[in-house]
C-alpha positions as CSV (number, residue, x, y, z in Angstrom):
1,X,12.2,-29.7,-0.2
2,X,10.1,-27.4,2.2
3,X,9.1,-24.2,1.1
4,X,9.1,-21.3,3.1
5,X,6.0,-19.4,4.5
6,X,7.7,-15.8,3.3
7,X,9.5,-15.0,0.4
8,X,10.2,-11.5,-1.2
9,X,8.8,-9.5,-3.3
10,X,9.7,-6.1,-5.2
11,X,6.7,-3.7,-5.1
12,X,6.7,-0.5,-7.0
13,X,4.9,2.4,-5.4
14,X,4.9,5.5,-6.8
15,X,8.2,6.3,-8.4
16,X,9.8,4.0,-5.4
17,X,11.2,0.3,-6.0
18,X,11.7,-1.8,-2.9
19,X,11.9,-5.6,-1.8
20,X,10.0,-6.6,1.0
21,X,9.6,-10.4,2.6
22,X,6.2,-11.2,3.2
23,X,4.0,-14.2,3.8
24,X,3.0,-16.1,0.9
25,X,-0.6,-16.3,1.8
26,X,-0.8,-12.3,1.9
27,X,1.0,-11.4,-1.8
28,X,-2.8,-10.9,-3.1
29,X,-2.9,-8.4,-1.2
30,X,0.3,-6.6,-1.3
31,X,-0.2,-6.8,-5.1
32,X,-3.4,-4.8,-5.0
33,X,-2.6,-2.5,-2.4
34,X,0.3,-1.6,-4.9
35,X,-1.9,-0.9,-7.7
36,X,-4.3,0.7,-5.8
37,X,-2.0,3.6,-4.5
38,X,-0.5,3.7,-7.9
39,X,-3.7,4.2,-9.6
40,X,-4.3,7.3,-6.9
41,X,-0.5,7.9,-7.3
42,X,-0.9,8.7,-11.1
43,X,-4.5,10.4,-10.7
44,X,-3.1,12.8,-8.6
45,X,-0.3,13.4,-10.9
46,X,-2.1,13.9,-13.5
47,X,-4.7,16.8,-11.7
48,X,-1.6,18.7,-9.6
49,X,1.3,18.9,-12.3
50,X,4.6,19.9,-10.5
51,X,4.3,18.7,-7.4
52,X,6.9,16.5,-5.7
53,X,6.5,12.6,-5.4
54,X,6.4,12.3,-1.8
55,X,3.3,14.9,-2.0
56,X,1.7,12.4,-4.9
57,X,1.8,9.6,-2.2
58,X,0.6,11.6,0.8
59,X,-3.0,12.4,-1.2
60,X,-3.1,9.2,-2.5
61,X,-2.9,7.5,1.5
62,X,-4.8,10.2,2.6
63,X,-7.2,9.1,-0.4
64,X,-7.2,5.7,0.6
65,X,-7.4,6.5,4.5
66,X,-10.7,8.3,3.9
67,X,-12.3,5.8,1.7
68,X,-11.4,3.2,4.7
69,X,-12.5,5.0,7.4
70,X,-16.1,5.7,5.4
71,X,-16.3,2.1,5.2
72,X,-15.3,1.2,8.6
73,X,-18.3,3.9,10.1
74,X,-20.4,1.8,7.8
75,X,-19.4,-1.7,8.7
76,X,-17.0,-4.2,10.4
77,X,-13.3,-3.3,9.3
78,X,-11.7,-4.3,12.0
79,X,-10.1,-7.2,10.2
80,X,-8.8,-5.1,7.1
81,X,-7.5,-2.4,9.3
82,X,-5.1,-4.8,11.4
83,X,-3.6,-6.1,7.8
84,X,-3.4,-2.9,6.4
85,X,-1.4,-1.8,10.0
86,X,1.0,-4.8,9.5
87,X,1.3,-3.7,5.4
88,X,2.0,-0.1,6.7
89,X,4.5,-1.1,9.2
90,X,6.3,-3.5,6.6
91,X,6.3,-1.0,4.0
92,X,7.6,1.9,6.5
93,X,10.6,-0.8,7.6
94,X,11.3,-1.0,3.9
95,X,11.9,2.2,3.0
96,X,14.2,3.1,5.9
């Protein structure tokens, strides 16, 4: 029996359930990249009450944008910034 090199998984981001296929190799990171923008998810939440969801998950990438590009005028991202393109093209396929 060969397994495949994707499968799918269900990631929750924000108040947002959705499947997406991915390579095996790669769910690490899909895993913590979901955490990640929850934890920002619910910290902005918690500091700007009222707002809508899709406004929680805008400062929480904008968050997470910022914090990469400080790193990347720091050091070599180039790696890390190609995955993260591919997990924001994946993620933006998803949710169409």
């Amino acid at each position: 029996m060969e397994i495949s090199d994707t499968f799918q998984i269900t990631l929750k981001v924000g108040t947002t359930t959705f499947p997406i296929t991915i390579r095996r190799d790669e769910e690490l990171y899909y895993r913590n990249a979901e955490k990640l923008i929850n934890q920002k998810f619910s910290y902005y939440a918690n500091h700007y009450p009222r707002q809508e969801n899709e406004t929680y998950l805008m400062m929480a990438t904008l968050d997470i944008a910022v914090t990469l590009q400080k790193a990347e005028a720091t050091g070599n991202l180039k790696p890390v910034m190609g995955i993260l393109e591919e997990l924001v093209t994946e993620v933006e396929g998803a949710l169409k």
